[in-house]
KELO-849214 format. One record per residue (C-alpha): residue number from 1; residue in one letter; chain; x, y, z. Coordinates in steps of 0.05 Angstrom, whole numbers, plus 5000, padded with zeros to 4 digits. Layout:
BEGIN
{NUM; A; A; {X; Y; Z}}
...
***
This chain:
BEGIN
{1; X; A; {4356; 5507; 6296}}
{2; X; A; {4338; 5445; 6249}}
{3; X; A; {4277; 5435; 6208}}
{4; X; A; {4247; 5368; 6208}}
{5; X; A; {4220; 5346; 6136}}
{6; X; A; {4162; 5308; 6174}}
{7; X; A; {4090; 5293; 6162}}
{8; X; A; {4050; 5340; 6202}}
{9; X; A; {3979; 5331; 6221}}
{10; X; A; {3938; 5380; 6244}}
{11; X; A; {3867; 5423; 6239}}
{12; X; A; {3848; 5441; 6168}}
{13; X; A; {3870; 5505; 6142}}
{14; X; A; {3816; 5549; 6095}}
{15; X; A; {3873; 5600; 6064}}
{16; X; A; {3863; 5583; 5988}}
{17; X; A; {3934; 5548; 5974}}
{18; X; A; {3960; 5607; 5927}}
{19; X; A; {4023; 5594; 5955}}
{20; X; A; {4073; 5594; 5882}}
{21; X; A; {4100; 5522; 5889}}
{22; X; A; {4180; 5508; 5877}}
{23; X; A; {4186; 5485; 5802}}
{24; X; A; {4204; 5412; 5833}}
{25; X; A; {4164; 5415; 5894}}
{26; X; A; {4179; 5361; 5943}}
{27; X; A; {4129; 5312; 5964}}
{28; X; A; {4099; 5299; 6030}}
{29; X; A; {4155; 5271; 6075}}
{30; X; A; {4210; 5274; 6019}}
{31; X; A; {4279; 5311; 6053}}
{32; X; A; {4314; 5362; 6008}}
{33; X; A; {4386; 5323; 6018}}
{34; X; A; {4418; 5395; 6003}}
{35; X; A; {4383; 5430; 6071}}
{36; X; A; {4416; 5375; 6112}}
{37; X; A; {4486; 5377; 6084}}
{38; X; A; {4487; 5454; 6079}}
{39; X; A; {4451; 5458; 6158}}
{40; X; A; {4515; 5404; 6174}}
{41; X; A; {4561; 5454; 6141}}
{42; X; A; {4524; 5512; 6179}}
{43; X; A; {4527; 5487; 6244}}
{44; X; A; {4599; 5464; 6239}}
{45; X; A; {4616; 5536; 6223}}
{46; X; A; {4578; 5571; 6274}}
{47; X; A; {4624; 5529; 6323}}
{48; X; A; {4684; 5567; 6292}}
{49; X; A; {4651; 5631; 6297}}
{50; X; A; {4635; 5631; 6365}}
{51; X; A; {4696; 5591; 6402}}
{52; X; A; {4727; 5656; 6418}}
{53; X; A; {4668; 5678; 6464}}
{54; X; A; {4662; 5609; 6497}}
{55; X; A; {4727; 5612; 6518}}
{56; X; A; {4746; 5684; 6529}}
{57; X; A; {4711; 5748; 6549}}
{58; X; A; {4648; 5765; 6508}}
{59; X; A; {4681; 5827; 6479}}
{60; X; A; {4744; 5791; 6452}}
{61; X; A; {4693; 5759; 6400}}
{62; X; A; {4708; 5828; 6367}}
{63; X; A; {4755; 5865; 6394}}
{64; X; A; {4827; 5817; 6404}}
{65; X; A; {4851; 5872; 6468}}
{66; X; A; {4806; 5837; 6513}}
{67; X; A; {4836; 5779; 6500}}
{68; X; A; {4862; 5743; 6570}}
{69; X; A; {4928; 5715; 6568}}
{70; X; A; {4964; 5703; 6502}}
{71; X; A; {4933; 5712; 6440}}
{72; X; A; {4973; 5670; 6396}}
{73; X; A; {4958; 5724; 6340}}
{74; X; A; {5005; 5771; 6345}}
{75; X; A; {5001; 5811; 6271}}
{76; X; A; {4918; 5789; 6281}}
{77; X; A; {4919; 5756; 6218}}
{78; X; A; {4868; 5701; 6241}}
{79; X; A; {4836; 5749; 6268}}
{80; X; A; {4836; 5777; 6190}}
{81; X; A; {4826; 5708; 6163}}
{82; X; A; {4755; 5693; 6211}}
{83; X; A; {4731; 5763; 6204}}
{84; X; A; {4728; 5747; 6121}}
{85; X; A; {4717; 5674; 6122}}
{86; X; A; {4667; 5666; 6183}}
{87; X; A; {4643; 5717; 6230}}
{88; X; A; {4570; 5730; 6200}}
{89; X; A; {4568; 5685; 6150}}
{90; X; A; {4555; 5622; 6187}}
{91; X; A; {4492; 5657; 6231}}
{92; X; A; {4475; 5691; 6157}}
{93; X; A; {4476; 5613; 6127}}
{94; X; A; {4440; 5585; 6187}}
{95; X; A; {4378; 5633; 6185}}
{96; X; A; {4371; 5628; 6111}}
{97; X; A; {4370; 5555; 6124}}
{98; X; A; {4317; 5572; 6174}}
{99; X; A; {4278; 5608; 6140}}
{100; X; A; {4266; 5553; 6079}}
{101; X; A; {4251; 5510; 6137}}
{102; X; A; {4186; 5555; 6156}}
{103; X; A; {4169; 5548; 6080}}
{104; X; A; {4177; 5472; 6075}}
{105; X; A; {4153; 5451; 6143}}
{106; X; A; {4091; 5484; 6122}}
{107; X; A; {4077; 5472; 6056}}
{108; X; A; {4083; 5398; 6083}}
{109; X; A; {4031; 5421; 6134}}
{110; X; A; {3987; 5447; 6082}}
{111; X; A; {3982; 5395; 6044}}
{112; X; A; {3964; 5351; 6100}}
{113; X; A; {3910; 5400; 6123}}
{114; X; A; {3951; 5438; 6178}}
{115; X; A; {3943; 5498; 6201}}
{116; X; A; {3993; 5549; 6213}}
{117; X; A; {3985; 5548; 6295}}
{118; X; A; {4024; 5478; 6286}}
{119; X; A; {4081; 5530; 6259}}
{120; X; A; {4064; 5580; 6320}}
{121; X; A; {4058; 5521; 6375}}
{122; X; A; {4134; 5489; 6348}}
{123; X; A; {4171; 5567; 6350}}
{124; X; A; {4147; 5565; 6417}}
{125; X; A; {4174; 5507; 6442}}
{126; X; A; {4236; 5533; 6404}}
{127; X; A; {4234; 5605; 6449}}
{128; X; A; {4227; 5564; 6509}}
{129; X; A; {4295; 5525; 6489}}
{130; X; A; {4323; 5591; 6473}}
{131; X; A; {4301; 5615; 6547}}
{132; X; A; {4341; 5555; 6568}}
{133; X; A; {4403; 5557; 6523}}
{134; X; A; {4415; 5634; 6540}}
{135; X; A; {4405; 5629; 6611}}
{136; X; A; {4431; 5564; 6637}}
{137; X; A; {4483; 5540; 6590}}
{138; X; A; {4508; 5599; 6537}}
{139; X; A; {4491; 5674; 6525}}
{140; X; A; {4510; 5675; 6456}}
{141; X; A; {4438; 5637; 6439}}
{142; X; A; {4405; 5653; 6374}}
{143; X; A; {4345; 5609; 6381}}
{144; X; A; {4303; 5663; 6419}}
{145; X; A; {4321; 5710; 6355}}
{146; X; A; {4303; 5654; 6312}}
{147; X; A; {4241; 5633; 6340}}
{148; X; A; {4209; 5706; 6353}}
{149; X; A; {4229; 5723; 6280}}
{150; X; A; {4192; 5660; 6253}}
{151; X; A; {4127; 5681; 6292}}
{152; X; A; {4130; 5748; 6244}}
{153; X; A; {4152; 5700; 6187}}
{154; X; A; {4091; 5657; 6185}}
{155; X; A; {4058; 5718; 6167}}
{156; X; A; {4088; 5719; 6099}}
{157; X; A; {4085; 5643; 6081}}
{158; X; A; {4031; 5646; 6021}}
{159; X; A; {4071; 5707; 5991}}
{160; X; A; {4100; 5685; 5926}}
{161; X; A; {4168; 5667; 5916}}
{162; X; A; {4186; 5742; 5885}}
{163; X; A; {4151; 5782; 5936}}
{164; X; A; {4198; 5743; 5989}}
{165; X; A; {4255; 5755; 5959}}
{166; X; A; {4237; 5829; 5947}}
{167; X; A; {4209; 5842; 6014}}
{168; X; A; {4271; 5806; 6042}}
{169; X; A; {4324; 5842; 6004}}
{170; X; A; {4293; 5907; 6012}}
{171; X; A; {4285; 5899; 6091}}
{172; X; A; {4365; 5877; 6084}}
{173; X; A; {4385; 5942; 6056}}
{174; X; A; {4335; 5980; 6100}}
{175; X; A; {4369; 5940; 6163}}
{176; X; A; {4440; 5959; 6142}}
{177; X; A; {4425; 6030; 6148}}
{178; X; A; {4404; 6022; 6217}}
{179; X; A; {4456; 5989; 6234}}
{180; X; A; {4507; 6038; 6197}}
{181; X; A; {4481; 6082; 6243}}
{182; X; A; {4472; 6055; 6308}}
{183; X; A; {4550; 6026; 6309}}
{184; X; A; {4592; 6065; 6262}}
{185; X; A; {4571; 6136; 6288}}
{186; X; A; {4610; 6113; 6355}}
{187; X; A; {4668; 6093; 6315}}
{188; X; A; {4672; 6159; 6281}}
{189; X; A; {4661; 6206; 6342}}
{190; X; A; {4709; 6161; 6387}}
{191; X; A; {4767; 6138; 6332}}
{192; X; A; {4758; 6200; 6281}}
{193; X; A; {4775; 6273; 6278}}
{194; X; A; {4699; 6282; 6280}}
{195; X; A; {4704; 6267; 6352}}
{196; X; A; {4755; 6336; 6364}}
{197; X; A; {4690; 6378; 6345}}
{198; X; A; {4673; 6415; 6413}}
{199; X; A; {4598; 6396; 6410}}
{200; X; A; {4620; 6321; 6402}}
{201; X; A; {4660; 6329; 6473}}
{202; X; A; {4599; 6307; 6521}}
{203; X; A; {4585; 6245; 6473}}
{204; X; A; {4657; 6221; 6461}}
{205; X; A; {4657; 6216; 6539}}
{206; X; A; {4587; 6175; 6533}}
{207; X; A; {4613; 6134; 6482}}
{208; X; A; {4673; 6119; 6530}}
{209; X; A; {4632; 6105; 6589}}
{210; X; A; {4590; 6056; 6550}}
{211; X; A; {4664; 6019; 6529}}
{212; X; A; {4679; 6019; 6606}}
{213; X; A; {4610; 5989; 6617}}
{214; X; A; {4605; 5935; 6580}}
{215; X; A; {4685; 5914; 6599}}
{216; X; A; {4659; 5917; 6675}}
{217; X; A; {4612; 5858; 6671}}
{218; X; A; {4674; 5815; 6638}}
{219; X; A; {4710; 5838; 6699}}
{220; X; A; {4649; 5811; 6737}}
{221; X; A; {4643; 5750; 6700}}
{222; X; A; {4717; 5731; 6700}}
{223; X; A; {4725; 5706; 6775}}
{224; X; A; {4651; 5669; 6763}}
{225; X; A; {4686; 5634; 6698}}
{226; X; A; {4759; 5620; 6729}}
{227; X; A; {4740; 5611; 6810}}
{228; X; A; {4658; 5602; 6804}}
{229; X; A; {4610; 5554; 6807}}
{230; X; A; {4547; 5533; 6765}}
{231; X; A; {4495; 5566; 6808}}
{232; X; A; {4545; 5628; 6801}}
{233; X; A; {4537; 5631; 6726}}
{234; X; A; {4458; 5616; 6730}}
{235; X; A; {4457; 5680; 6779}}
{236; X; A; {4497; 5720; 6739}}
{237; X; A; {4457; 5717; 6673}}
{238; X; A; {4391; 5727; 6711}}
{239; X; A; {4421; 5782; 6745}}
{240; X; A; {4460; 5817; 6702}}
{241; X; A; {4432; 5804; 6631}}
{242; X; A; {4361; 5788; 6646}}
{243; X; A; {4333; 5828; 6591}}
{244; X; A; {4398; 5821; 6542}}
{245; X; A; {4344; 5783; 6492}}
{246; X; A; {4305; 5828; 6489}}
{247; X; A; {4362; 5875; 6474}}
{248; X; A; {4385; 5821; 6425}}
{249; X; A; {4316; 5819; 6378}}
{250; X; A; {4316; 5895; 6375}}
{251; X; A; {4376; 5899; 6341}}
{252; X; A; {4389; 5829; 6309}}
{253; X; A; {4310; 5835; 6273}}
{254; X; A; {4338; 5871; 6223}}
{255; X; A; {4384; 5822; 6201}}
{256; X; A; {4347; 5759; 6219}}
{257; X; A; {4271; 5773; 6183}}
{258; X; A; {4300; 5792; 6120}}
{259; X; A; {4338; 5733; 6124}}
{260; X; A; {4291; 5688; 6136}}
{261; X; A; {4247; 5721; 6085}}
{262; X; A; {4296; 5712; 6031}}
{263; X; A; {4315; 5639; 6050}}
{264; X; A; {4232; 5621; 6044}}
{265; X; A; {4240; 5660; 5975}}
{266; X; A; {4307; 5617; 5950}}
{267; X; A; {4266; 5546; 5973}}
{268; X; A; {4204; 5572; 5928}}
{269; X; A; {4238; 5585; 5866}}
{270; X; A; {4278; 5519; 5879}}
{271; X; A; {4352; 5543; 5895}}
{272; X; A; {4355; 5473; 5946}}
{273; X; A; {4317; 5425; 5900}}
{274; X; A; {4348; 5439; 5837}}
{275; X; A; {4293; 5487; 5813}}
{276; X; A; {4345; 5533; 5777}}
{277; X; A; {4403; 5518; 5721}}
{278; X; A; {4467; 5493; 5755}}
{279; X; A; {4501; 5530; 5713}}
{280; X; A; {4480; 5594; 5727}}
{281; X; A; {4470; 5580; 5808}}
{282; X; A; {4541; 5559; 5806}}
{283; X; A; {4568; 5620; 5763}}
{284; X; A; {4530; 5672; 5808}}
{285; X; A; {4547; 5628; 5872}}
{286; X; A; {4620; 5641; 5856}}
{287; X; A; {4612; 5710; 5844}}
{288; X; A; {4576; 5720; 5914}}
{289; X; A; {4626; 5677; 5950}}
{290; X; A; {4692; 5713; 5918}}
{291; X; A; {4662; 5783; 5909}}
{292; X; A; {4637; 5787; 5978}}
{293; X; A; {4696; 5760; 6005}}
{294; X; A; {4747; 5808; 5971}}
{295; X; A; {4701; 5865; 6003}}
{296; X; A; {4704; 5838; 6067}}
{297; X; A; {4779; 5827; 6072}}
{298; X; A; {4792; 5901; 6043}}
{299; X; A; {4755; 5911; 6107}}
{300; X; A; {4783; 5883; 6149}}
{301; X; A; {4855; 5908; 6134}}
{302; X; A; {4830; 5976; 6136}}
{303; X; A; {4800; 5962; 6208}}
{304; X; A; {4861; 5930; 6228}}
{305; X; A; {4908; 5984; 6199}}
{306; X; A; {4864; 6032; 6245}}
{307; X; A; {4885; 5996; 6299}}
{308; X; A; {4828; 5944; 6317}}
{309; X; A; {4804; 5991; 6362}}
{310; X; A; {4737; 5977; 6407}}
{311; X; A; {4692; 6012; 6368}}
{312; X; A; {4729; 6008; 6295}}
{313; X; A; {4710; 5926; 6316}}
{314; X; A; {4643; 5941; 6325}}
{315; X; A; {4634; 5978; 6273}}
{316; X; A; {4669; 5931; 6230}}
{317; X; A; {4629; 5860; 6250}}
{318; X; A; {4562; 5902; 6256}}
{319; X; A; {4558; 5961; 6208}}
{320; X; A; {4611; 5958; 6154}}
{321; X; A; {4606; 5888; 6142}}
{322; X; A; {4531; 5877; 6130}}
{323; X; A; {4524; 5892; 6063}}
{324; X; A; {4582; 5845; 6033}}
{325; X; A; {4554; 5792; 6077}}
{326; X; A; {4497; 5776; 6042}}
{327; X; A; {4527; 5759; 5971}}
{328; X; A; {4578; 5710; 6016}}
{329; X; A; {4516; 5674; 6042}}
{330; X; A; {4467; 5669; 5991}}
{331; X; A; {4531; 5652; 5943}}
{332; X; A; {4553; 5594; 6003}}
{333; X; A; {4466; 5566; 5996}}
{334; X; A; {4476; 5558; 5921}}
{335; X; A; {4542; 5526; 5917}}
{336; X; A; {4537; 5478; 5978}}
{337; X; A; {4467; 5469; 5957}}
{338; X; A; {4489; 5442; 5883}}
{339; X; A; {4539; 5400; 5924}}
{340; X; A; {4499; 5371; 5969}}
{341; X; A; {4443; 5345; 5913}}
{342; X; A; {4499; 5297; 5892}}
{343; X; A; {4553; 5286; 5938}}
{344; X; A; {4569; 5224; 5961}}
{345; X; A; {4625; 5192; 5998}}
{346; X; A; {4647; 5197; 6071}}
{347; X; A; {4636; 5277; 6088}}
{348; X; A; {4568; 5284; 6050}}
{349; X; A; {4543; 5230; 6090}}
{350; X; A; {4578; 5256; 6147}}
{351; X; A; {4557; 5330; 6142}}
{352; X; A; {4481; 5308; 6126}}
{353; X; A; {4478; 5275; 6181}}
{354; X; A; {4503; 5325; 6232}}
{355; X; A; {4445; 5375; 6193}}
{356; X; A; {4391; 5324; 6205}}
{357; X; A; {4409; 5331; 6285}}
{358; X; A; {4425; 5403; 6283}}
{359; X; A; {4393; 5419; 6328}}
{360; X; A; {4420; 5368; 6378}}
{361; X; A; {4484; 5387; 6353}}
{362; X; A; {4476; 5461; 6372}}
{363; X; A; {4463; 5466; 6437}}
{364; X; A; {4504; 5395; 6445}}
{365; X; A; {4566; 5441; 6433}}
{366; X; A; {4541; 5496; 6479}}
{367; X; A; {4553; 5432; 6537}}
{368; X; A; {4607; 5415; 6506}}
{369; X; A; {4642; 5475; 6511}}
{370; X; A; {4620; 5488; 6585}}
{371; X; A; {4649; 5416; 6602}}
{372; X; A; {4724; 5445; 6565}}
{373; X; A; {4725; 5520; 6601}}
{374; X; A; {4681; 5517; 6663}}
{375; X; A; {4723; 5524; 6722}}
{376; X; A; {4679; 5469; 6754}}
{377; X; A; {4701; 5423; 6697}}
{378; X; A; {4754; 5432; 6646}}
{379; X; A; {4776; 5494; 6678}}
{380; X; A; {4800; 5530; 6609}}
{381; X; A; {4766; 5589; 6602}}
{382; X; A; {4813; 5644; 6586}}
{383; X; A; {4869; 5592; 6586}}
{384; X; A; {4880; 5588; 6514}}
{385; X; A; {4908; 5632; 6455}}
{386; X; A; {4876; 5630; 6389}}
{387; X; A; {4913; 5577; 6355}}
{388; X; A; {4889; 5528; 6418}}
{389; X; A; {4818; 5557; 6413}}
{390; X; A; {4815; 5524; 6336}}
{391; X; A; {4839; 5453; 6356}}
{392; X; A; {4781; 5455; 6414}}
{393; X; A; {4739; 5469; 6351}}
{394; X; A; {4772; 5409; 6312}}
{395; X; A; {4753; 5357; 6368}}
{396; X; A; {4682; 5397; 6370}}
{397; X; A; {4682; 5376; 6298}}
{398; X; A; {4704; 5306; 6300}}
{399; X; A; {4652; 5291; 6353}}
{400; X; A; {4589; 5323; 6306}}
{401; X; A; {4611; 5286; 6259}}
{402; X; A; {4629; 5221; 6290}}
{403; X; A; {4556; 5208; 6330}}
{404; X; A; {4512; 5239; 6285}}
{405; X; A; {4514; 5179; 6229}}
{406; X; A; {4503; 5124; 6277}}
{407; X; A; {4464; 5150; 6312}}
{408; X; A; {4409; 5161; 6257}}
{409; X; A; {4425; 5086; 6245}}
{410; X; A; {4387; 5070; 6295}}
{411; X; A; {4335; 5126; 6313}}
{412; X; A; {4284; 5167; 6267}}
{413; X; A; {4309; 5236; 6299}}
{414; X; A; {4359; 5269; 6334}}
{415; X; A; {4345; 5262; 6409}}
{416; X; A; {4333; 5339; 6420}}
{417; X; A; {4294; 5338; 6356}}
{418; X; A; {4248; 5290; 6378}}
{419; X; A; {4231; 5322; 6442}}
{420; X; A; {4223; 5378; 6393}}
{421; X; A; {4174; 5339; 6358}}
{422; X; A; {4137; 5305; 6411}}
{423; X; A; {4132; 5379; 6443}}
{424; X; A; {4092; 5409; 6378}}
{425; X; A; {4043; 5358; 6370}}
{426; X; A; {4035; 5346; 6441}}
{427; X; A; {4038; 5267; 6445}}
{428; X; A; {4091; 5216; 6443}}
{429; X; A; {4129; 5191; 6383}}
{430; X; A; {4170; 5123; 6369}}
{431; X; A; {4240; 5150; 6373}}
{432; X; A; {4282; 5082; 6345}}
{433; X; A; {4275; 5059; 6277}}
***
């Protein structure tokens, strides 16, 4: 989830180093400061956009009826107000962020005579913390989506900067369309008129069935998650979603690769480093940001005037809002990105630190968050309305950002990111400073 700027040693490489360098290309072991703000920023957010499924049903994540209890939202304006300004946009930020970190990790590599199996033998160590994550502690992981992404990533590394981007943006648009069709076609045969059409009568009932399904394992889950214990849980997600990763990558890819491909494209024509004019990544940043936004919330009213409906949700997260994603995100890199190069004060330092340890701070929260709603601990799972949900995120917050300073005080790395470490070059390093 974090990309350590290190100094990585390795087998020489023979690939010619055609690679078409950032204009201020950093030097071996220099940190972009704007990666670790904007990865603090990221994984602050991606706290916010999940806090609903840690402590409610999977499906209330999108659709608010499955809600347990009260939601606290009764007109589902917050629902509104995450829909435009997080769902998507955090995991959208976070895998650009990703993908840059490919790009510099192994131009760092490169220049220290690396190879690109030190790439391959770190994204596996990152799957097998996935494996982990999804399994034992949260099911909402992205790291096994991340990390089987990068191994098709590392493919493209010596493409130049505009073939990325091209490549990336391309596969983007091509993704949308798939997933247009896979989620919205449900929508429109169970919510729409087109649904009344006799021949649509056997799949309407399908599409129902499927809605039944997937609410039957939150029925399942819910007396594991109120009454349960740990080895409960463990059994549950080997038993019952044992291949949902799989599931995951074959519809996620097609939002992740061209992600990551475009993020690798934006570090090599200097969007992080100050490679472009800040007056122009501003302008278009702010056109992104507000443009994509004002899409989105049309959006979602129109959703929610249709009644938030199970597959109108759907529809909405995955299909409809794909496309004005991407402005919001690339538009979020190049603003926080001009921010973090000079910020200064209390929350820079703050925020960069909690992006240097990201990846402690990631699945740090996932325990977190079991300690609050497991029923063998905090006991809150489907205890709190909306409104609550966001002041668990608040103390969430607080603790990122109170540890993550002093911590790198004292220590090179992030304690997760220096098992990390240690795990990819396969020896020991000194952890305090």
């Amino acid at each position: 989830m974090t990309d350590q700027q290190t100094t990585p040693e390795g087998a020489p490489e023979s690939e010619p180093a055609s690679v078409e360098a950032s204009p201020v290309p950093a030097k071996v072991g220099e940190r972009i400061a704007s990666l670790d703000l904007i990865r603090g920023f990221a994984v602050l957010g991606i706290l916010a956009a999940n806090i609903v499924a840690f402590g409610q049903p999977f499906s209330a994540y999108m659709w608010p009826a499955a809600w347990i209890g009260d939601v606290g939202d009764p007109d589902n304006w917050m629902w509104v107000t995450q829909f435009v300004l997080v769902d998507g946009k955090m995991r959208g930020l976070f895998t650009l962020l990703f993908g840059a970190g490919l790009a510099l990790f192994m131009d760092k590599a490169w220049e220290r005579g690396a190879s690109r199996g030190l790439q391959i033998r770190r994204l596996f160590w990152l799957l097998v913390f996935g494996l982990i994550h999804f399994y034992f502690i949260w099911r909402g992981d992205i790291l096994i989506l991340y990390a089987v992404s990068g191994f098709i990533a590392v493919a493209f590394l010596r493409w130049s900067a505009r073939n990325l981007l091209v490549v990336g943006l391309l596969g983007y648009l091509l993704g949308g369309l798939v997933y247009i069709l896979m989620m919205t076609i449900p929508f429109l045969i169970v919510d729409t008129p087109l649904g009344d059409l006799p021949e649509m009568a056997e799949t309407r009932v399908a599409m129902a069935e499927a809605q039944e399904l997937a609410l039957a394992d939150d029925a399942v889950e819910r007396p594991i998650l109120t009454e349960g214990n740990y080895a409960d849980f463990v059994a549950h997600n080997f038993s019952a979603h044992l291949t949902d990763p799989l599931n995951s990558l074959l519809v996620f890819i097609f939002e992740t690769l061209p992600l990551m491909l475009i993020g690798m494209g934006l570090y090599r024509v200097g969007l992080f480093n100050g490679g472009l004019s800040a007056k122009k990544q501003a302008m278009w940043g702010w056109i992104g940001v507000i443009g994509g936004s004002i899409l989105t919330l049309l959006l979602a009213l129109w959703i929610s005037g249709q009644g938030l409906t199970y597959w109108g949700t759907i529809a909405a997260f995955t299909g409809f809002s794909h496309y004005p994603r991407l402005p919001v995100v690339i538009g979020l890199a190049a603003l926080l990105a001009l921010w973090g190069a000079h910020a200064s004060g209390w929350l820079a330092e703050r925020l960069s630190a909690a992006g240097r340890v990201a990846f402690t701070n990631y699945l740090g929260t996932s325990i977190l968050m079991m300690l609050v709603f497991h029923p063998w601990a905090g006991g809150l799972w489907g205890e709190l309305s909306r409104p609550e949900l966001y002041f668990v995120v608040l103390g969430a917050w607080a603790v990122m950002l109170a540890w993550s300073k002093p911590w790198l005080e004292h220590f090179r790395y992030g304690p997760l990111e220096w098992l990390w470490r240690c795990l990819t070059y396969g020896r020991m390093f000194p952890l305090r400073r």
